[in-house]
C-alpha positions as CSV (number, residue, x, y, z in Angstrom):
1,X,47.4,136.9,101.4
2,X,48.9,135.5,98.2
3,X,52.5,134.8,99.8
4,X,52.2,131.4,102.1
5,X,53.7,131.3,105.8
6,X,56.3,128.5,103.8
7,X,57.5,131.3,101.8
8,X,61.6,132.2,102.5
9,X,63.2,134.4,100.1
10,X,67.1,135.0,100.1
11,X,69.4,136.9,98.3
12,X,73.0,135.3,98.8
13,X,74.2,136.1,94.9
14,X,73.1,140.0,95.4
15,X,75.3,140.1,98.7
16,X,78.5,138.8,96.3
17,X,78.4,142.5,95.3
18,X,79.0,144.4,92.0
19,X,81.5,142.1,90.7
20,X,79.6,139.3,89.5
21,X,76.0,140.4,87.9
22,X,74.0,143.9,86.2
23,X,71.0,145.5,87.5
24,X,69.1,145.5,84.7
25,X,65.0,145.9,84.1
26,X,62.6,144.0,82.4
27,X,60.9,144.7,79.5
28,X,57.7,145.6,79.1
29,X,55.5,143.7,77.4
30,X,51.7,144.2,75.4
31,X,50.7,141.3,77.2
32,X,51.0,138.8,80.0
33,X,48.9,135.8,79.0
34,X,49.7,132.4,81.0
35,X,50.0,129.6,79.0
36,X,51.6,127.0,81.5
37,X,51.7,127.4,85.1
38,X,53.6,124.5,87.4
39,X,51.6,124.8,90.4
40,X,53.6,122.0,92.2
41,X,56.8,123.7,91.8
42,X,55.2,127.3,93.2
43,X,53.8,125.7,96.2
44,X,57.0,124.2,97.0
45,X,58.6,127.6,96.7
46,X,55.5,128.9,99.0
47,X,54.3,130.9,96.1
48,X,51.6,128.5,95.4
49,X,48.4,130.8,95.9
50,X,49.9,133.1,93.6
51,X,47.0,133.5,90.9
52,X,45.3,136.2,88.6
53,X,46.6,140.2,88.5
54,X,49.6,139.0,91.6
55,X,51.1,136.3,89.4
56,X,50.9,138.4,85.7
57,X,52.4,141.1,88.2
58,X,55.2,138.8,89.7
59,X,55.7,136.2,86.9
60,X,54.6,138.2,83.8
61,X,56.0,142.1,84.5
62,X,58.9,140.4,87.5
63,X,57.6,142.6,89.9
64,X,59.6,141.9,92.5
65,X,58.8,139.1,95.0
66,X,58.1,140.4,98.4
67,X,61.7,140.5,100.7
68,X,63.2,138.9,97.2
69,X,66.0,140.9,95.7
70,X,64.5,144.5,94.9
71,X,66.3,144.4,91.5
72,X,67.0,141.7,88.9
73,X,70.4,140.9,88.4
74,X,72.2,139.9,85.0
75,X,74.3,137.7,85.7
76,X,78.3,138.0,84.4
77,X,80.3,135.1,82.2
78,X,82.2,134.1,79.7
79,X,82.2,130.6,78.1
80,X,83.9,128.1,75.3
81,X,81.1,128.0,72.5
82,X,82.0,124.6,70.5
83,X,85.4,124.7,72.4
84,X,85.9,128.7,71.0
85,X,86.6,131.2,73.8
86,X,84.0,133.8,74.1
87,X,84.2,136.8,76.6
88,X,81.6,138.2,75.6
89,X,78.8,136.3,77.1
90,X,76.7,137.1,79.9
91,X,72.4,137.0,81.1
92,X,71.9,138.2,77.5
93,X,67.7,137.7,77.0
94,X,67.3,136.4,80.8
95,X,68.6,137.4,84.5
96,X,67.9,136.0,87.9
97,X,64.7,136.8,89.4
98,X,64.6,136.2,93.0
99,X,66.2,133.3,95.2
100,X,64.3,131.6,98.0
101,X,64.3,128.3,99.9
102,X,62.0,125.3,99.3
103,X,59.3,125.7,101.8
104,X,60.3,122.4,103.8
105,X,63.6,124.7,104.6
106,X,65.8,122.5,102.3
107,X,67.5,124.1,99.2
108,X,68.2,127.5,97.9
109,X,66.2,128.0,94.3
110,X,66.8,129.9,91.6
111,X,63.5,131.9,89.7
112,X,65.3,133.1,86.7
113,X,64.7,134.0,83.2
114,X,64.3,133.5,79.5
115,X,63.2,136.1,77.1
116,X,62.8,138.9,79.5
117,X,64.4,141.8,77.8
118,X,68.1,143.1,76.8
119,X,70.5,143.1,79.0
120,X,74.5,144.4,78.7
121,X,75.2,141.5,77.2
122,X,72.8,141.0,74.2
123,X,74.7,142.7,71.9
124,X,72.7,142.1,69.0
125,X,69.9,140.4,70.5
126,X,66.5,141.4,71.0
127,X,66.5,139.9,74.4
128,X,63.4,138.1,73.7
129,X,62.0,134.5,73.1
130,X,60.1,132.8,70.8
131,X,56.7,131.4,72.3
132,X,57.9,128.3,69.9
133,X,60.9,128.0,72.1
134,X,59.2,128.2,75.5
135,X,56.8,125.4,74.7
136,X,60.0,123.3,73.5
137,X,61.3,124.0,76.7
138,X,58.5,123.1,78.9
139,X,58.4,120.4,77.1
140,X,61.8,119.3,78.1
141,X,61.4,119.8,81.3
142,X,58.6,118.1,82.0
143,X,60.3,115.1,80.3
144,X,63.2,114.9,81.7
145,X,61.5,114.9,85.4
146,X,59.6,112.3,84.5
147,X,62.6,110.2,83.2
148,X,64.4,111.0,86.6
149,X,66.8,113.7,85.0
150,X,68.5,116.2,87.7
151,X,66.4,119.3,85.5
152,X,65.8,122.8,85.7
153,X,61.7,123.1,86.2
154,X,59.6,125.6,83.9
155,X,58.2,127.4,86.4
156,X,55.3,129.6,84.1
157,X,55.5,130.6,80.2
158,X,53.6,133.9,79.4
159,X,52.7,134.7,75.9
160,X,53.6,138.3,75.4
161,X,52.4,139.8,72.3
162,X,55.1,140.9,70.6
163,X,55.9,140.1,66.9
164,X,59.8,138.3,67.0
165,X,61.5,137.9,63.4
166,X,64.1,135.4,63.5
167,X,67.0,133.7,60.8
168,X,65.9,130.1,61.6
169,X,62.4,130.1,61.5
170,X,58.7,131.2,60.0
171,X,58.4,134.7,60.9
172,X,56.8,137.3,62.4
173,X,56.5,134.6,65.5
174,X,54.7,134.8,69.4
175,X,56.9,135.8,72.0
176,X,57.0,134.3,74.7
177,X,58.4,134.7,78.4
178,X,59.7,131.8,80.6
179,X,60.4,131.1,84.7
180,X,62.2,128.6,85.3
181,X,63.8,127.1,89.0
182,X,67.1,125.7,89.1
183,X,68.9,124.9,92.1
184,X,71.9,127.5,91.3
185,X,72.7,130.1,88.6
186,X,76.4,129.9,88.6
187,X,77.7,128.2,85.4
188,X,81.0,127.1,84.9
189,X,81.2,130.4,82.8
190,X,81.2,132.9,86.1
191,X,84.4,131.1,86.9
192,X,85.9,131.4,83.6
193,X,85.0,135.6,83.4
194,X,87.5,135.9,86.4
195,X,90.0,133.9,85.7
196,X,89.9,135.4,82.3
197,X,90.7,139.0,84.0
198,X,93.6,137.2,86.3
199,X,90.9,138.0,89.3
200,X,92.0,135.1,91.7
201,X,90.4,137.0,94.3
202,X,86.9,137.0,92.8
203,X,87.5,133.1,91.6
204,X,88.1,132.9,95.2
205,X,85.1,134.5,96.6
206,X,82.8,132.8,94.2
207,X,84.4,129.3,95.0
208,X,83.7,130.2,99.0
209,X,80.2,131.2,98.0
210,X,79.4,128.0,96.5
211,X,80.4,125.8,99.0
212,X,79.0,128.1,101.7
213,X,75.5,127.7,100.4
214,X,75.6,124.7,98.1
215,X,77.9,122.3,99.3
216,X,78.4,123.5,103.0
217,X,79.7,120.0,104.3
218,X,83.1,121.2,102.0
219,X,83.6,124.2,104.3
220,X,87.2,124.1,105.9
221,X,88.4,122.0,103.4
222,X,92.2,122.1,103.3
223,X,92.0,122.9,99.5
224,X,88.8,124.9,98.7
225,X,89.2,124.9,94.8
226,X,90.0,121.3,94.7
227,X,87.2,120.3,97.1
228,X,84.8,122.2,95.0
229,X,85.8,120.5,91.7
230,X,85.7,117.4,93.2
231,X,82.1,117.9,93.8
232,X,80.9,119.4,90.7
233,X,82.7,116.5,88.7
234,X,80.2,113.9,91.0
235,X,77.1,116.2,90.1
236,X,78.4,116.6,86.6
237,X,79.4,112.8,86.0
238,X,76.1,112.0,87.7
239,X,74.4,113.9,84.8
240,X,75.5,113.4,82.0
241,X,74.6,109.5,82.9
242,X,71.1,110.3,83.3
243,X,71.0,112.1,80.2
244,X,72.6,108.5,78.3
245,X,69.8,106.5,80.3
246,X,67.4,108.7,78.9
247,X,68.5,109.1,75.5
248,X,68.9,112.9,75.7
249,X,71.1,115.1,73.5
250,X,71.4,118.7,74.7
251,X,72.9,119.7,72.0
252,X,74.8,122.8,73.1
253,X,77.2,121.4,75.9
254,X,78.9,124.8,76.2
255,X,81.0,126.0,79.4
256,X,78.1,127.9,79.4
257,X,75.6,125.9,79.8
258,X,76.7,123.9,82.4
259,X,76.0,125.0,86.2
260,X,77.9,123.7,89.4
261,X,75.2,121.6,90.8
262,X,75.2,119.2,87.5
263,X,71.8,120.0,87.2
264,X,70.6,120.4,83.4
265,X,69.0,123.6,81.6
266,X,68.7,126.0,78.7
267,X,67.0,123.9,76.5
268,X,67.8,125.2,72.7
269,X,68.0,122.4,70.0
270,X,67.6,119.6,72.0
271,X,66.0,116.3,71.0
272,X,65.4,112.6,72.4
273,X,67.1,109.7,70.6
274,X,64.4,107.9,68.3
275,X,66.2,104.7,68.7
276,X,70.2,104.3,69.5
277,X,72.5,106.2,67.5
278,X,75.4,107.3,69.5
279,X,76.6,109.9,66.1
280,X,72.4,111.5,67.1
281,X,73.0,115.3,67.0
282,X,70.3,117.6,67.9
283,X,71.4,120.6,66.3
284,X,71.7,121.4,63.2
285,X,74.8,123.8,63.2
286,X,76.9,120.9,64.7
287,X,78.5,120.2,61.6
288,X,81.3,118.0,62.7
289,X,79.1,115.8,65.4
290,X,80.7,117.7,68.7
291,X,77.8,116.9,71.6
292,X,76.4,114.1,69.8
293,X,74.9,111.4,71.5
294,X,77.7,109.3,72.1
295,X,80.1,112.1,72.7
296,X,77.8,114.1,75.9
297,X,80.4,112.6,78.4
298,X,83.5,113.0,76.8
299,X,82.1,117.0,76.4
300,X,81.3,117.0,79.6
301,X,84.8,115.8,80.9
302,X,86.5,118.5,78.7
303,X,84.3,121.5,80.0
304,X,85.1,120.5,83.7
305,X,89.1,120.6,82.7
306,X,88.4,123.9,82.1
307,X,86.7,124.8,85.2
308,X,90.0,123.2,86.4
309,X,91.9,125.3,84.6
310,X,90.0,128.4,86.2
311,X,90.5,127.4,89.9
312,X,94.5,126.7,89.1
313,X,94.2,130.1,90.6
314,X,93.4,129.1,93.8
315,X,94.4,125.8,94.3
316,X,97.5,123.2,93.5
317,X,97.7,121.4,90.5
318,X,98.3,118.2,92.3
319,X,94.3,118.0,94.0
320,X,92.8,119.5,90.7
321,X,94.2,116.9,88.7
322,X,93.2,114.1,91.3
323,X,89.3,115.4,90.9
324,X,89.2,115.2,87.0
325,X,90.9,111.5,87.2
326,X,87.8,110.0,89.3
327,X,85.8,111.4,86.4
328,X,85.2,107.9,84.1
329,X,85.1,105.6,87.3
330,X,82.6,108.1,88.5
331,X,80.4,108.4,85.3
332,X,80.5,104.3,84.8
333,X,78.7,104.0,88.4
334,X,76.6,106.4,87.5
335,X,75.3,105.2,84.1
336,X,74.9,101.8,85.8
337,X,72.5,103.2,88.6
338,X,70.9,105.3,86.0
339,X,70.2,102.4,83.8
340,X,69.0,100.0,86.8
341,X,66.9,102.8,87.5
342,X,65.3,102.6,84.3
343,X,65.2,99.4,83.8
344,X,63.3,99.1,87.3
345,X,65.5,96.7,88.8
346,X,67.3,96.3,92.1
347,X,71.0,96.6,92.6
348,X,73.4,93.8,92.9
349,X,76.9,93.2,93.0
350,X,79.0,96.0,90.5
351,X,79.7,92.9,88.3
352,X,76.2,91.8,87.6
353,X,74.7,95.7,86.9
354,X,77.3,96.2,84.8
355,X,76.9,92.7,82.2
356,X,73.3,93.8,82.2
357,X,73.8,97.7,81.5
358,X,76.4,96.3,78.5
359,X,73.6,93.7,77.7
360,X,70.9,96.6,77.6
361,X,72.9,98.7,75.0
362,X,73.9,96.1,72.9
363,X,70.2,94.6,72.6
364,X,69.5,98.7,71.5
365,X,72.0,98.4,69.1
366,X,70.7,95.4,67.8
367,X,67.7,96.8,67.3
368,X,68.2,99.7,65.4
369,X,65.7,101.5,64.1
370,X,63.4,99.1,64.5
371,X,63.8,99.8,68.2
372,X,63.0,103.4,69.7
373,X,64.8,104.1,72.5
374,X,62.1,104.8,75.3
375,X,59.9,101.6,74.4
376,X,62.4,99.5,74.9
377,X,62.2,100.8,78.8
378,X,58.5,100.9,79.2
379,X,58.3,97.6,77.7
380,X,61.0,95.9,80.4
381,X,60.3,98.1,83.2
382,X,60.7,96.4,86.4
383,X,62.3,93.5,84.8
384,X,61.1,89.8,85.0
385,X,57.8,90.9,86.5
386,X,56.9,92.7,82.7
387,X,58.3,89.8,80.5
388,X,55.2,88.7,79.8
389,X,53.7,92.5,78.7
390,X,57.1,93.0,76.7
391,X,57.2,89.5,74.9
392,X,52.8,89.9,74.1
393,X,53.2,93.2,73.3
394,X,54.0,95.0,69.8
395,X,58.0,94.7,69.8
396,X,57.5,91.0,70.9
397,X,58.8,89.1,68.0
398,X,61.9,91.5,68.4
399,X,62.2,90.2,71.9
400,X,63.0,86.9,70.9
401,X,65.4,87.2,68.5
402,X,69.4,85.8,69.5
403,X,70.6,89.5,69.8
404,X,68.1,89.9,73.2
405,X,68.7,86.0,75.0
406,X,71.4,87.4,76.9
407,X,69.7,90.9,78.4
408,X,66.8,88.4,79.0
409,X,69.1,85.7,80.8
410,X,71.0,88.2,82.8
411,X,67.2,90.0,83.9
412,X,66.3,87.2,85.5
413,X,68.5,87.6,88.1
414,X,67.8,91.0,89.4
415,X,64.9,91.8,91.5
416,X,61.6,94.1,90.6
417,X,62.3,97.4,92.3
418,X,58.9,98.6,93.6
419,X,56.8,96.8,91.8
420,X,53.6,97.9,92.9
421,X,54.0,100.5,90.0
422,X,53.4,98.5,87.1
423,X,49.6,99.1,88.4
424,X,49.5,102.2,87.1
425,X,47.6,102.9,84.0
426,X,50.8,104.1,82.1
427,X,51.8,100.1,82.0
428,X,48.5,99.7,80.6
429,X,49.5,101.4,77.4
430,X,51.5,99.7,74.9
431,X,53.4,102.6,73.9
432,X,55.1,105.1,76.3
433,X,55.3,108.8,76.2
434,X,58.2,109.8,74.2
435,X,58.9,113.5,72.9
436,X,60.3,113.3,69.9
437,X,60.5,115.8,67.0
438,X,57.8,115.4,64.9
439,X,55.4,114.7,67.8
440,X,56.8,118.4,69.4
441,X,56.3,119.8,66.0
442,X,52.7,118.3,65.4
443,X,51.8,120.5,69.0
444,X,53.6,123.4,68.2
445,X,51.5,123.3,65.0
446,X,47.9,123.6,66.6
447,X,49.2,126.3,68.6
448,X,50.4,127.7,65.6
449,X,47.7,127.7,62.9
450,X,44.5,127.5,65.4
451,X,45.4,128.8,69.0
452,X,44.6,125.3,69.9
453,X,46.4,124.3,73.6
454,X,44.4,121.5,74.1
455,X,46.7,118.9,72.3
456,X,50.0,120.6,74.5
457,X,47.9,120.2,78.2
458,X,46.8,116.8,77.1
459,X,50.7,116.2,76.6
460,X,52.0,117.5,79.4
461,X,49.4,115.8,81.7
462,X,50.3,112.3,80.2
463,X,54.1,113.5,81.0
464,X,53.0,114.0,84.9
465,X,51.5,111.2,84.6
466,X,54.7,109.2,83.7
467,X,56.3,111.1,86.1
468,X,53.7,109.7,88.9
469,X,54.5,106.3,87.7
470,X,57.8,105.8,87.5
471,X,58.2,107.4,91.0
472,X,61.5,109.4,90.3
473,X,60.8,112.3,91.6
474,X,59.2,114.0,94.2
């Protein structure tokens, strides 16, 4: 028996009906070679004994899941691309997979994909992806967990043996096919297709189905569109805080690319901040600096008005525009508990986190380049209790100059928060993991030129290994 008695599958979007995703198939490939597996993630879903011919079957060719959906569904949108409408989007190289419930009976999962094959909405796609890209995305992932990020998880990556020619880089390249698990695969874009057609109706059945299996403590609200945005501006504001505490750019902050449980995913040109730079953009064809660093919440902010803007259709103006004004008090809270988190510290009064959150990103800015972004957290993790390692340690002399006296004064008044984890052996290292560019490069490289995985499993177990330490997640 390779499904576990934990194993629940569901199928809530396939009961929405016709309106609102394709049947489609998936392609067929030359191959089905696992390169990454998340073993963790498939045992939570009750899939964990899943192994050999079963998972190429299930997570290689999407054979379907038993009691899963029997068919994948692409799944319908539109979306503002760099603030330009586009109604022509859609699941263009990827569909959902299968939905089932986390084994301990808590929340509904996703299983969808990347690179699986055209759809009705590839238009000129190949439908596929680069093996390039599903190692960048893994690698994001498994990042961003550790750094206590609401993520998407890769769930497997399967090399497929096809020959891909792209614009953008060396080519022929691998092919690849990704799984990932995210909570939900409604993007702010299934709202917009509707609204787009004038189908308050549909708008209105997808806003029921959200809170009926998402956010079910909203049922019988008095106002279901306004209840619903009030939510997804918490998850969203929520977010994009964790993404400044972690020095993340996503670099595509589409309508698109944004789902309704603020949890982050589709990870194209993304990069990590090598030290502060709130003008950091991590692609390349953001010419005027849209989703740069600095800019991720005001980006945010503006793809939830439209969301707005969709459920104006169901709802009064009045309790719409009351959810987008809690917006910045809500994202300040949260980029003070997401900084506290990662500074290691316990809370205090609102006053006190927030001189020491101002403190903390004007001693980054002080540093400049001199300063990456992630050692400056490793090194002061836990606060007080890892002055000494900070101060002997190689940015030490940095420490002490004026621009850090008063994040080191204000420290001293908050509290270690758990820690018992400094006794890990990732505190024994002087440097933390990071993941930035060059270093992805430099793995992509030996997978490149000599078939050589070792150097990309030795990363990722160091990354579950910071993950592990800083106790963020589950």
């Amino acid at each position: 028996m390779l499904i576990s008695q934990s194993y629940r599958p569901e199928t809530p979007f396939r009961d929405l009906g016709p309106e609102f995703a394709d049947p489609v198939r998936p392609a067929a490939f030359p191959m089905t070679e696992p390169r990454f597996v998340n073993r963790r993630i498939l045992t939570r879903l009750g899939l964990g004994l899943l192994d050999g011919a079963p998972l190429a079957a299930h997570l290689g060719r999407l054979e379907p899941l038993p009691g899963a959906q029997p068919q994948p569904l692409a799944v319908r949108y539109h979306g503002h691309q760099f603030r330009t409408y586009n109604p022509d989007l859609g699941d263009g190289r990827g569909f959902l997979f299968a939905q089932l419930r986390e084994a301990d009976g808590g929340r509904l999962s996703d299983l969808s994909t990347k690179g699986s094959g055209r759809t009705p909405f590839s238009r000129s796609g190949d439908g596929r992806l680069t093996l390039k890209g599903g190692v960048r995305e893994v690698l994001a992932t498994a990042m961003l967990e550790a750094l206590g990020v609401n993520t998407s998880h890769s769930v497997s990556l399967m090399e497929t043996g096809e020959a891909l020619e792209r614009n953008d880089e060396p080519s022929p390249t691998r092919s690849a096919l990704l799984v990932r698990r995210t909570h939900s695969s409604i993007r702010f874009g299934g709202f917009q297709r509707h609204a787009f057609h004038d189908r308050a109706d549909l708008v209105a059945q997808l806003a029921e189905h959200v809170i009926a299996h998402y956010q079910p403590d909203l049922v019988g609200a008095s106002d279901a569109g306004a209840a619903l945005l009030g939510r997804v501006v918490e998850r969203s504001a929520e977010l994009v805080a964790q993404w400044m505490a972690a020095g993340f750019v996503h670099g595509v902050l589409n309508t698109d690319n944004m789902n309704i449980n603020g949890e982050s995913f589709d990870y194209g040109p993304y990069r990590f901040l090598p030290y502060n730079d709130p003008n950091f953009v991590a692609a390349y064809f953001d010419q005027t600096g849209l989703y740069a660093f600095g800019r991720q919440p005001e980006a945010v902010y503006w793809n939830l008005r439209q969301l707005a803007g969709c459920l104006l259709l169901i709802s009064e103006e009045a309790g719409l525009a009351a959810a987008l004004e809690r917006f910045p008090g809500l994202y300040r809270d949260a980029l003070r508990r997401a900084m506290l988190r990662r500074i290691g510290v316990r809370p205090r009064s609102a006053e006190a986190e927030q001189a020491l959150v101002a403190a903390a990103f004007r001693a980054l800015a002080a540093g400049g380049e001199a300063l990456r972004w992630e050692p400056f957290f490793h090194d002061w993790f836990c606060g007080e209790a890892s002055a000494a390692r900070a101060l002997d340690g190689p940015r030490g002399a940095l420490y002490r100059e004026a621009p850090f006296t008063e994040f080191r004064s204000l420290l001293q008044d908050f509290e270690p928060d758990r820690p018992e984890r400094l006794s890990s052996g990732s505190f024994a290292r002087t440097e933390p993991e990071e993941l930035l560019y060059d270093e992805i490069e430099a793995l992509w490289a030996a997978i490149a030129e000599r078939d050589d995985w070792g150097p990309f499993n030795a990363k990722l177990a160091r990354l579950e290994a910071a993950r592990v330490a800083y106790g963020f997640s589950a």
